[in-house]
MIRO-677073 format. One line per field, with one value per residue (C-alpha): residue in one letter; x, y, z. Coordinates in nm, 4 decimals, padded with zeros to 6 digits. Each point is the difference from the previous one (the first is absolute). Layout:
# residues N
residuo: [A|...]
x: [X|...]
y: [Y|...]
z: [Z|...]
END
This chain:
# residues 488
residuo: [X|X|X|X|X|X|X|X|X|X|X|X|X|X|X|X|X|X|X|X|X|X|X|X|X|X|X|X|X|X|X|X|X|X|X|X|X|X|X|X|X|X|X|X|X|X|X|X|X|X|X|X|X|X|X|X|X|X|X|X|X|X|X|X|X|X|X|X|X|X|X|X|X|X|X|X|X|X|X|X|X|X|X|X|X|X|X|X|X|X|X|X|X|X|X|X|X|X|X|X|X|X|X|X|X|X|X|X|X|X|X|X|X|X|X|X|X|X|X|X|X|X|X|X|X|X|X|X|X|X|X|X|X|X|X|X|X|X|X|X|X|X|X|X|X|X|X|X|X|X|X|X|X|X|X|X|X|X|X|X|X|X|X|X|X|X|X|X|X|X|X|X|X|X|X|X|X|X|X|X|X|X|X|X|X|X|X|X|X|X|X|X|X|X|X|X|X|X|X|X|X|X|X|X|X|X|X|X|X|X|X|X|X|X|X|X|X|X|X|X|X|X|X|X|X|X|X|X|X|X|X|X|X|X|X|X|X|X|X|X|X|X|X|X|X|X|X|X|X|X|X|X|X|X|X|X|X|X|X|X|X|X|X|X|X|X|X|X|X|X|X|X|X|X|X|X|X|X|X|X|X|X|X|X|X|X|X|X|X|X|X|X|X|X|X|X|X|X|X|X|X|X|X|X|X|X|X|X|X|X|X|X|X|X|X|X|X|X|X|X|X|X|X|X|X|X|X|X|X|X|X|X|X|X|X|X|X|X|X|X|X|X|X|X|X|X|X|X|X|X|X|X|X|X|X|X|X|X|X|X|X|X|X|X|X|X|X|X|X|X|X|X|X|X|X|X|X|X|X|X|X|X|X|X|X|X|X|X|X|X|X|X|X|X|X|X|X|X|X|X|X|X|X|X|X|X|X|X|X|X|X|X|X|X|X|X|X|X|X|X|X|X|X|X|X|X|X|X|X|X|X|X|X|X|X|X|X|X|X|X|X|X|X|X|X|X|X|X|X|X|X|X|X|X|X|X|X|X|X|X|X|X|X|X|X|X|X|X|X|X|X|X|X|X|X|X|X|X|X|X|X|X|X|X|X|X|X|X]
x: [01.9459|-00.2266|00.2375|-00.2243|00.1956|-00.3162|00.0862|-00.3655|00.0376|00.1212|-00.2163|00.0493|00.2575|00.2180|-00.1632|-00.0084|-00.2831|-00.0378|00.0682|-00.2609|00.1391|-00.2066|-00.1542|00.2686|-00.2130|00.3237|-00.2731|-00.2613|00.0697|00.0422|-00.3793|-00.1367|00.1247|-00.1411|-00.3357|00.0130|00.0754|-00.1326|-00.2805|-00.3550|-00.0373|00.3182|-00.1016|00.1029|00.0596|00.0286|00.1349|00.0496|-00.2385|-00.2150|-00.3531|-00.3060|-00.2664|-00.3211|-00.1557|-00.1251|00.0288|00.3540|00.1148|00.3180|00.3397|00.3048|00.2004|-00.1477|00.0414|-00.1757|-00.0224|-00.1218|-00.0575|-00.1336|-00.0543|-00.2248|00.0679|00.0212|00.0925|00.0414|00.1445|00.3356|00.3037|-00.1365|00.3604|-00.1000|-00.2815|00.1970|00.2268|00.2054|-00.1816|00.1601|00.0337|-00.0642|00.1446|-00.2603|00.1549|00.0200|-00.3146|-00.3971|-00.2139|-00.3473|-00.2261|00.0117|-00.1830|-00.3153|-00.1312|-00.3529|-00.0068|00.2448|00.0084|00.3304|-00.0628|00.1144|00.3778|00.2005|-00.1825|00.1208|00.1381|-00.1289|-00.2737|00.0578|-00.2304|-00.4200|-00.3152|-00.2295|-00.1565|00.3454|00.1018|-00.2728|00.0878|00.4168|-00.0968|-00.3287|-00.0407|00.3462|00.2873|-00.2293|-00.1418|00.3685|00.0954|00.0863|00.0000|00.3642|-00.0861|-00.2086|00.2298|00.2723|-00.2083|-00.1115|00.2880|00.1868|-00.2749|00.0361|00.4062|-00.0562|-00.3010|00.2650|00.3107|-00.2081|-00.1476|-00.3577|-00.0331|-00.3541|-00.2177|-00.3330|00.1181|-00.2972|00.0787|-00.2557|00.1835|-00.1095|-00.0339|00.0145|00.0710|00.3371|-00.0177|-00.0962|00.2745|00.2597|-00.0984|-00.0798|00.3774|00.1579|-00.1464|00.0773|00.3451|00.0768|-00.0669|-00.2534|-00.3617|-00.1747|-00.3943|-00.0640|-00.3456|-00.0425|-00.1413|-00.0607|00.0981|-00.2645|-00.1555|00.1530|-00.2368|00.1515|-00.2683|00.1825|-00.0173|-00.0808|-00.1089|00.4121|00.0480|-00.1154|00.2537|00.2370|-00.0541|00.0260|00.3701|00.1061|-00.1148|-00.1012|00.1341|-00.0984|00.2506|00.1936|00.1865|-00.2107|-00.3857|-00.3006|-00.2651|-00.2098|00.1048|-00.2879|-00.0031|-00.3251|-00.2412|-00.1645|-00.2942|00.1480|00.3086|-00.0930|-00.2223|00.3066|00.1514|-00.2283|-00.1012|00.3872|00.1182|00.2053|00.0991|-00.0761|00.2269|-00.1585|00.1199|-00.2745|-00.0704|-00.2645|00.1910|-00.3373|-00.2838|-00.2715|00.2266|-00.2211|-00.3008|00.2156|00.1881|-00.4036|-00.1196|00.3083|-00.0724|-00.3824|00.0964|00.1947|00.3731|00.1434|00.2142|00.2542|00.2365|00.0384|00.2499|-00.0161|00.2749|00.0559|-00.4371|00.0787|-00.3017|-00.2679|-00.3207|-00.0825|-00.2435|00.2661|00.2568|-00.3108|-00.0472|00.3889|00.0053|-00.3325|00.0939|00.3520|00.2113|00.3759|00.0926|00.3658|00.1110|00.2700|00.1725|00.2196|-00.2340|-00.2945|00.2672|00.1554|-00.2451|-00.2426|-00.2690|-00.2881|00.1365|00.3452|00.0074|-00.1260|-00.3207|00.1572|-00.2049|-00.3360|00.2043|00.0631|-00.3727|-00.1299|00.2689|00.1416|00.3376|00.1948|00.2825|00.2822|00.0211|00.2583|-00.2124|00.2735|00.3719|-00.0678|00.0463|00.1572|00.1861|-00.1494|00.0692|-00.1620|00.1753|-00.1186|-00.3636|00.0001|00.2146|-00.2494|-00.3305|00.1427|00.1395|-00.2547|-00.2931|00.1782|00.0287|-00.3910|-00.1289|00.2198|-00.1342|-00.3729|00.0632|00.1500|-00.3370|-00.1964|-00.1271|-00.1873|00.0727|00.2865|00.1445|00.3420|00.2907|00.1548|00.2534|00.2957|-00.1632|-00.2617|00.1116|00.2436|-00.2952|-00.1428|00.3736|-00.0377|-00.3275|-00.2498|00.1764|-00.0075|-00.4530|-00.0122|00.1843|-00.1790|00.3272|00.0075|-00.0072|00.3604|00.1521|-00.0198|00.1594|00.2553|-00.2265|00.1330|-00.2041|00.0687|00.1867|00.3030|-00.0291|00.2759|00.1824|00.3464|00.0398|00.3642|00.0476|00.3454|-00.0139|00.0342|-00.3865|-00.1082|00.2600|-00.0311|-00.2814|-00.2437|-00.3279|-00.0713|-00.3201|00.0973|00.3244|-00.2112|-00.2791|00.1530|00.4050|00.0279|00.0400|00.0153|00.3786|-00.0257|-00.1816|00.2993|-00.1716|-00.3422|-00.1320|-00.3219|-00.1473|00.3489|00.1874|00.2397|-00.0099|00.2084|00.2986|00.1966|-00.1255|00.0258|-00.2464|00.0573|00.0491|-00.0896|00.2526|-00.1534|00.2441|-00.2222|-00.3138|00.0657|00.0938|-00.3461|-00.1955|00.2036|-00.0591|-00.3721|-00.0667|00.2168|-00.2287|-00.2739|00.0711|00.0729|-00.3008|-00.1692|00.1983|00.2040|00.3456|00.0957|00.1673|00.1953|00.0636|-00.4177|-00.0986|-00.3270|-00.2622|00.0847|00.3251|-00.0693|00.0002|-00.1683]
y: [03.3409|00.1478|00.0553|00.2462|-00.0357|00.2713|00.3462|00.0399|-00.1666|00.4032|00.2785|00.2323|00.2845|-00.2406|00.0119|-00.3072|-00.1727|-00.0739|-00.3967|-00.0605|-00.2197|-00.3053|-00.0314|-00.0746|-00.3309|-00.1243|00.0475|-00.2628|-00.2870|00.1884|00.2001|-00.3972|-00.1460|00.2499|-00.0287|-00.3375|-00.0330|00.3242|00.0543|00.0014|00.3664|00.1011|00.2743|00.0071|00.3523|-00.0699|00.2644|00.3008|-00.2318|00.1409|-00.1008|-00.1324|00.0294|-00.1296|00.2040|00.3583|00.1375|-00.0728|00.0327|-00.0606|00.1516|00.0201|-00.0615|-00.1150|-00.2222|-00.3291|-00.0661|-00.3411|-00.0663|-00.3345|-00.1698|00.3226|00.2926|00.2953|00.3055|00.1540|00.2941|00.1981|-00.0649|-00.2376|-00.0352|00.2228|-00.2860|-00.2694|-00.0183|-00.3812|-00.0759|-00.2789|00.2432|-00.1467|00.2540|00.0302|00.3390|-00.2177|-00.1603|-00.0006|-00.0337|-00.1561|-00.2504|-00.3255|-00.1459|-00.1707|-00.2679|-00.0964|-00.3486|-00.2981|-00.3473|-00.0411|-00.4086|-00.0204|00.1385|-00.2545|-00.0570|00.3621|00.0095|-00.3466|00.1093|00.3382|-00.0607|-00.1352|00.1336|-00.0035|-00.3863|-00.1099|00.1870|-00.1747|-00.3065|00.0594|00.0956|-00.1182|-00.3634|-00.0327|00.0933|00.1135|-00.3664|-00.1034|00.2684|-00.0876|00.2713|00.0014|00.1070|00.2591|00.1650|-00.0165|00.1809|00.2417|00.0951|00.0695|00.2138|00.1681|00.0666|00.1223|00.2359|00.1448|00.0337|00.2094|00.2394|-00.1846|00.0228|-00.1274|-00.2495|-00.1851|-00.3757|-00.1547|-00.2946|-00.2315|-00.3526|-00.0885|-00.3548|-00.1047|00.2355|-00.1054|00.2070|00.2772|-00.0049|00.0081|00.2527|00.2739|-00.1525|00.0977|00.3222|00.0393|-00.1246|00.2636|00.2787|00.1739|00.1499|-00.2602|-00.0234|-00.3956|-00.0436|-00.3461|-00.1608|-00.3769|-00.1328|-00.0146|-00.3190|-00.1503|-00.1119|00.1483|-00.0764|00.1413|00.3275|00.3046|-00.1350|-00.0561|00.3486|00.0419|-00.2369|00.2007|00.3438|-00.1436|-00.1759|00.3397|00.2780|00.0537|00.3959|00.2382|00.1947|-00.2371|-00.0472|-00.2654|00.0198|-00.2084|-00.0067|-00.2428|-00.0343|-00.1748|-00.0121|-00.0672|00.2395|-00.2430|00.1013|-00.2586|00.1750|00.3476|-00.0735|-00.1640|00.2562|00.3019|-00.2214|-00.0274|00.3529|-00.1287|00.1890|-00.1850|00.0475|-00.1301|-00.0575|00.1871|-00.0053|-00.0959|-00.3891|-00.0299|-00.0419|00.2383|00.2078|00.3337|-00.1781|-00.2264|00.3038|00.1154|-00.2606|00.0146|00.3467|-00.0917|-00.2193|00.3134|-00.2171|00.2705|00.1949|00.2306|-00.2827|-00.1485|00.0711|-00.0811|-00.1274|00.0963|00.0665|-00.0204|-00.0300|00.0752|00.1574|00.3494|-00.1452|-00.2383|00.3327|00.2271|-00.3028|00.0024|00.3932|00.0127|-00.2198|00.1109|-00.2314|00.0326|-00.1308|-00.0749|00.0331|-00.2649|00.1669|-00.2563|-00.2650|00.0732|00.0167|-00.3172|-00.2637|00.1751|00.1342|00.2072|00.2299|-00.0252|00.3240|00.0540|00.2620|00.2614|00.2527|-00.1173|-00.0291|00.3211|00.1375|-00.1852|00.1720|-00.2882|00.0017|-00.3182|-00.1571|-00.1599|-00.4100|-00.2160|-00.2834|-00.3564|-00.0320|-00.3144|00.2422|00.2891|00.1496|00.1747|00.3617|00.3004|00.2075|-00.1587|-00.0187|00.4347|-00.0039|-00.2230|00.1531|00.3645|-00.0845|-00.2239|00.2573|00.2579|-00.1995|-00.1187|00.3947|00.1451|-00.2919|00.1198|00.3858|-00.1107|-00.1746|00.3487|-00.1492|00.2517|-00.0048|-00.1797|-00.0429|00.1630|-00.1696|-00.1191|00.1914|-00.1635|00.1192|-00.1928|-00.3412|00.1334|00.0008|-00.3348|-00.1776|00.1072|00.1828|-00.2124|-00.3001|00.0785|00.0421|-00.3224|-00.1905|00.1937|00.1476|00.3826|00.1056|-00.1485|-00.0124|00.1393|00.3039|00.2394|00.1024|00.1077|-00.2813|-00.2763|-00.3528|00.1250|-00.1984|00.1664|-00.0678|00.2167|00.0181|00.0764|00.2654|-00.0420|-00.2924|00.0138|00.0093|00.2371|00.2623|00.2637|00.0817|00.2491|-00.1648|-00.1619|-00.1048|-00.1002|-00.2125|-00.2364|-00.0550|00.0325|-00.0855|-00.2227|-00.3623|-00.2135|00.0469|00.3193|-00.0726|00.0895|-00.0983|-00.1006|00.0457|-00.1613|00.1162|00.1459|-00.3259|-00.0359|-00.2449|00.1288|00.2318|00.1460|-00.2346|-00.3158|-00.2132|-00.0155|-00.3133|-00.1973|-00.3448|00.0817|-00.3321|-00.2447|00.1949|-00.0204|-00.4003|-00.0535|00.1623|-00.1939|-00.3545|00.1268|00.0627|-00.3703|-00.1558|00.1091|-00.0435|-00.3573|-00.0732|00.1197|-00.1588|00.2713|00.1304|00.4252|00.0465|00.3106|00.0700|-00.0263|00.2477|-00.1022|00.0859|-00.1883|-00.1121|-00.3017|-00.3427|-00.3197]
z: [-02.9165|-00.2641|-00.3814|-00.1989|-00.3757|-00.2044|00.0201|00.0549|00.3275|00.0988|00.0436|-00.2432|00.1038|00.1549|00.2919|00.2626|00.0593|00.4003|00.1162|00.2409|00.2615|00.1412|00.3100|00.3246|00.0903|00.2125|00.2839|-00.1013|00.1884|00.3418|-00.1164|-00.0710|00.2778|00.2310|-00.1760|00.0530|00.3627|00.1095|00.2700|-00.1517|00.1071|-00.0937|-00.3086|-00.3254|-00.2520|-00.3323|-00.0580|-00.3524|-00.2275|-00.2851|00.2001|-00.1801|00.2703|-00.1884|00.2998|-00.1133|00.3368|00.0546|-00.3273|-00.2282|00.0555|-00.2267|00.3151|00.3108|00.3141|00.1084|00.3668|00.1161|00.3614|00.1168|-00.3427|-00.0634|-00.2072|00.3057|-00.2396|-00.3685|-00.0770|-00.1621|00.2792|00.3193|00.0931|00.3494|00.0741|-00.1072|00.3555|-00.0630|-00.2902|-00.2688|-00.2443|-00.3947|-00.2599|-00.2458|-00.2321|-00.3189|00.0498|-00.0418|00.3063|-00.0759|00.2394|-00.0968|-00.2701|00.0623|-00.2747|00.0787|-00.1983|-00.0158|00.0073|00.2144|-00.0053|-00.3787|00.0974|-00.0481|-00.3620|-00.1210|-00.3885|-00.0689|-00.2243|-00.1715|-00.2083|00.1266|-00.0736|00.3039|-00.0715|-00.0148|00.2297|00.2560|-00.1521|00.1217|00.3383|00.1519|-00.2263|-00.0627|00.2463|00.2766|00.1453|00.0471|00.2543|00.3307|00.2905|-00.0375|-00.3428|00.1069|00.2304|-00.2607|-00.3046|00.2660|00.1540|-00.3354|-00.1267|00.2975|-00.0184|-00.3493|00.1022|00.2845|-00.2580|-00.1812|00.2165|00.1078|00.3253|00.0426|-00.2374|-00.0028|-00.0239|-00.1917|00.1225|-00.1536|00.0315|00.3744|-00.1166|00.4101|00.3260|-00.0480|-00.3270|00.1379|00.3091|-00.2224|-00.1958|00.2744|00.1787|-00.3304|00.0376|00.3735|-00.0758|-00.3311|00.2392|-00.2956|00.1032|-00.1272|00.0021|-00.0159|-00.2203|00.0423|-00.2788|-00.2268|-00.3084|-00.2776|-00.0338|00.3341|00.2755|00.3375|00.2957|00.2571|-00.1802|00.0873|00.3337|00.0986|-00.0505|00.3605|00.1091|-00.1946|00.1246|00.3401|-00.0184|-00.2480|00.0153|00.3991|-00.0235|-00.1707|-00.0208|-00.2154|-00.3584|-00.1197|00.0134|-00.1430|-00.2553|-00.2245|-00.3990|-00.2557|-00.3568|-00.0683|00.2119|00.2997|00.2303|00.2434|00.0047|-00.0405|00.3393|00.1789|-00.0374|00.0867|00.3393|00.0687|-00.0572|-00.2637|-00.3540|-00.3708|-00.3116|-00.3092|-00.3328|-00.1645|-00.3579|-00.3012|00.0964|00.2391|-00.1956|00.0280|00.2277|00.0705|00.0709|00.2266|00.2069|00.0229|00.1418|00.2348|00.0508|00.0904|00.2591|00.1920|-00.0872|-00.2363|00.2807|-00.0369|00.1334|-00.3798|-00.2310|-00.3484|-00.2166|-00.3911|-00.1014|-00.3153|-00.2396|00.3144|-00.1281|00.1169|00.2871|00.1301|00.0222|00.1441|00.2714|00.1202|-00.0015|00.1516|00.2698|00.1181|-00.1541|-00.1078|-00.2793|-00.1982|-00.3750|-00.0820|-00.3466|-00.0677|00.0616|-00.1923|-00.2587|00.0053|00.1124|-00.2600|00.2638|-00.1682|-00.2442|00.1177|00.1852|00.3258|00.0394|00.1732|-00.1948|00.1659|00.3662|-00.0704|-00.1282|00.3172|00.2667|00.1346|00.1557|-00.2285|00.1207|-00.2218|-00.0006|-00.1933|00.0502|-00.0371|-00.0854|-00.2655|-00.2823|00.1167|00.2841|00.2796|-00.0169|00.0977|-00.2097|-00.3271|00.1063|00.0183|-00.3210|-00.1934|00.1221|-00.0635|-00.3824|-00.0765|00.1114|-00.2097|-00.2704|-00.0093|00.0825|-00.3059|-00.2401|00.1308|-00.0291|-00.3886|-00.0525|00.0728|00.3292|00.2011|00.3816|00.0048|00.3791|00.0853|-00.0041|00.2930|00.1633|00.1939|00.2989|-00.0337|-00.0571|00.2851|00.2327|-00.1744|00.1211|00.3490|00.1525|-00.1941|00.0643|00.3702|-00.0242|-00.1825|00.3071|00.2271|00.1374|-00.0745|00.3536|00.0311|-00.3218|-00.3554|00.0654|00.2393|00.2408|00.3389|00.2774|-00.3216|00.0372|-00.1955|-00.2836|-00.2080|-00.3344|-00.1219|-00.3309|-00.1698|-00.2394|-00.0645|-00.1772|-00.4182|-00.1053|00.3191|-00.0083|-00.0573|00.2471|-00.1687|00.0385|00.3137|-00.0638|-00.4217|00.1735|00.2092|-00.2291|-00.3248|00.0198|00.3223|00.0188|00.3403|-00.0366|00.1016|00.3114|00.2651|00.3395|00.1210|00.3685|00.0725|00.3564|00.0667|-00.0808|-00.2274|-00.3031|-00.2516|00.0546|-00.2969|-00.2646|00.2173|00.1353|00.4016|00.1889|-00.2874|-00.1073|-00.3514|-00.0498|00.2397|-00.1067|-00.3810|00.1174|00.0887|-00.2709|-00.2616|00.1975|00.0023|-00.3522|-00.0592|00.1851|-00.1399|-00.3689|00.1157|00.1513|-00.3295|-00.2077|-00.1346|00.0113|-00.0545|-00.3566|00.0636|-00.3784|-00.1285|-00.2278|-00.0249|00.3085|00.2951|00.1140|00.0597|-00.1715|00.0754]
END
């Protein structure tokens, strides 16, 4: 029970202000149990939420019904209840409904290294991963940095990322990381990809063998594409004579980078199956080649940042002046947690902040700022184009795999509910996140992670990270102030 002891605490004129009771949720465990065992076409109505479409044609509603049928989103609209029939019915009234997140750039492999180094530039940063943790990882390794990037991409409302997974040291590498992908239940796109400076001969010709043992269907979670860091014409070829997708880390970190991507571009490998990572300090030719050739690319705002990329803010402007589609990426865990949430709220503030300073410097055609719309889009839409996956996900979109996030607004920094689109890009954090479906399923249910012995799981990413500061001769000091965590 709530004690109020200020008279301000009352209205003035004595009047009462109204208790708002809390949602009955004595029904939970029946609703997850039958989502759990239920029959694969047995449909689904979320049912009262405030809907976030992110598809023009269907719209937003303040109130509105979700119907899944089949993993697949079957209808939108005010009250469904009359084409619901037996359907597990998920009260959504105090919630947001929004598609899943998509973020179009992380390196899932690192997981297990999360918080160890708040502090890197990028050098170090290569020097902590790929020369320094990296060479000790074995496959079990791999699965186990996946797979808890993965949990933590679900708990907060990802439903799909691009796994840059560029530490295929042998096919056994690469195995575990798509099985930790398989076995978190996310959409996952697998770009497989090598550690700089390691010599890996059975790369990229094992990624044949690798789409043959995985990734058979094509209707699937988990699909497959290439990841370099330095642009290859070997690769690039590979993978336009395989059918196979590239994402790049692209940046001035290649030397002579436009006349590279031109001479790319000359030999008919610049596709519109490439996405492009950060592209922070490209020249105007290099940004004129992507556009020019159909390429999606990816802003990281927290990354730039923190490992000191370019100017330390990503080039959304020019994205923008070119009218590409971006998608959102947080990049790695090492110095900061994975979190869509805080990749909209630092593009949007930090964008605002930059185009005021301009406009006070009497600049002359200074861009708008961005809305919350649009790094709304960035989160889910864009991210979708960059994995090559916007005909199934990326938005609420009747024919869709129902990838589809809830997010509370009862909870004491979303309530009230004024603002849909201001509460999930400006106030929410992944503690909000209430339930995720992905394809129908469920993997988190009123704040919970489902099916998940988060005890056994958090087990194995501790023994992980153990092992590996052994093998390099280190041990994790919990109470550094000073970079990274770790002494040695």
């Amino acid at each position: 029970m709530t004690t109020f002891t200020s008279h301000y605490a009352t209205p003035e004129g004595g009047a009462t202000a109204p208790v708002l009771a809390a949602r009955d949720r004595s029904e939970d465990a029946a609703v997850l149990t039958s989502l759990r065992s239920a029959d694969a076409e047995r449909a689904i109505l979320i049912r009262g939420g405030t809907i976030l479409s992110q598809d023009p044609a269907v719209g937003d509603f303040a109130s509105g019904d979700v119907l899944i049928r089949g993993g697949k989103i079957a209808e939108i609209g005010p009250d469904l209840a009359a084409q619901a029939g037996d359907a597990i019915v998920i009260d959504a009234s105090d919630a947001i409904v929004i598609p899943g997140f998509v973020d179009a750039h992380v390196h899932a492999w690192e997981g297990q290294l999360r918080s160890t180094a708040p502090v890197l530039d990028f050098p170090e940063y290569l020097g902590f991963t790929h020369f320094g943790y990296g060479p000790h990882y074995r496959p079990h390794d791999n699965y186990v940095g996946t797979l808890a990037t993965a949990l933590v991409a679900l708990n907060a409302g990802i439903t799909t990322f691009i796994d840059n997974s560029h530490n295929s040291r042998t096919p056994d590498h690469s195995n575990a990381a798509v099985e930790a992908l398989l076995d978190a239940g996310i959409r996952g796109v697998h770009a497989s990809g090598v550690p700089i400076g390691a010599e890996v001969p059975s790369w990229p010709a094992d990624v044949e063998r690798l789409r043959a043992e995985y990734f058979a269907s094509e209707d699937q979670l988990v699909t497959l594409r290439l990841m370099d860091v330095f642009p290859s014409a070997e690769v690039w070829e590979f993978a336009k004579n395989h059918g196979l997708w590239v994402s790049h880390e692209m940046g001035s970190h290649i030397e002579n980078v436009a006349d590279t991507l031109s001479d790319l571009s000359a030999k008919g490998l610049m596709t519109d199956k490439h996405t492009y990572n950060h592209g922070f300090d490209l020249p105007d030719k290099a940004w004129d080649l992507i556009a020019g050739s159909g390429g999606t690319v990816n802003v990281c705002p927290r990354s730039d940042a923190a490992f000191g990329l370019g100017s330390g803010f990503p080039p959304i402007d020019k994205v923008r002046e070119l009218g590409l589609r971006p998608g959102l990426s947080g990049d790695n865990e090492i110095s900061y947690g994975l979190n869509p949430f805080s990749e909209m709220q630092t593009l949007l503030n930090g964008h605002r902040g930059r185009t005021f300073e301009r406009i006070a410097a009497g600049e002359e055609g200074v861009p708008e700022h961005l809305s919350p719309a649009d790094v709304f889009e960035f989160a889910t839409m864009g991210g979708a184009v960059n994995a090559g996956l916007d005909a199934k996900t990326g938005s609420l979109t009747p024919g869709k795999d129902a990838d589809v996030v809830l997010i509370r607004t009862t909870d004491v920094n979303t309530a009230p509910l004024s603002n849909a689109l201001a509460t999930v890009t400006a106030f929410a954090h992944p503690g909000n996140v209430d339930t995720v479906f992905v394809a129908g399923q469920v993997r988190k249910f009123r704040g919970e992670l489902v099916g998940r012995d988060l005890g056994r799981i958090r087990g194995l990413i501790e023994a992980s990270r153990d092992y590996l500061f052994a093998a390099s001769g280190r041990r994790p000091d919990v109470l550094a102030r000073q970079g990274s965590t770790q002494v040695g």
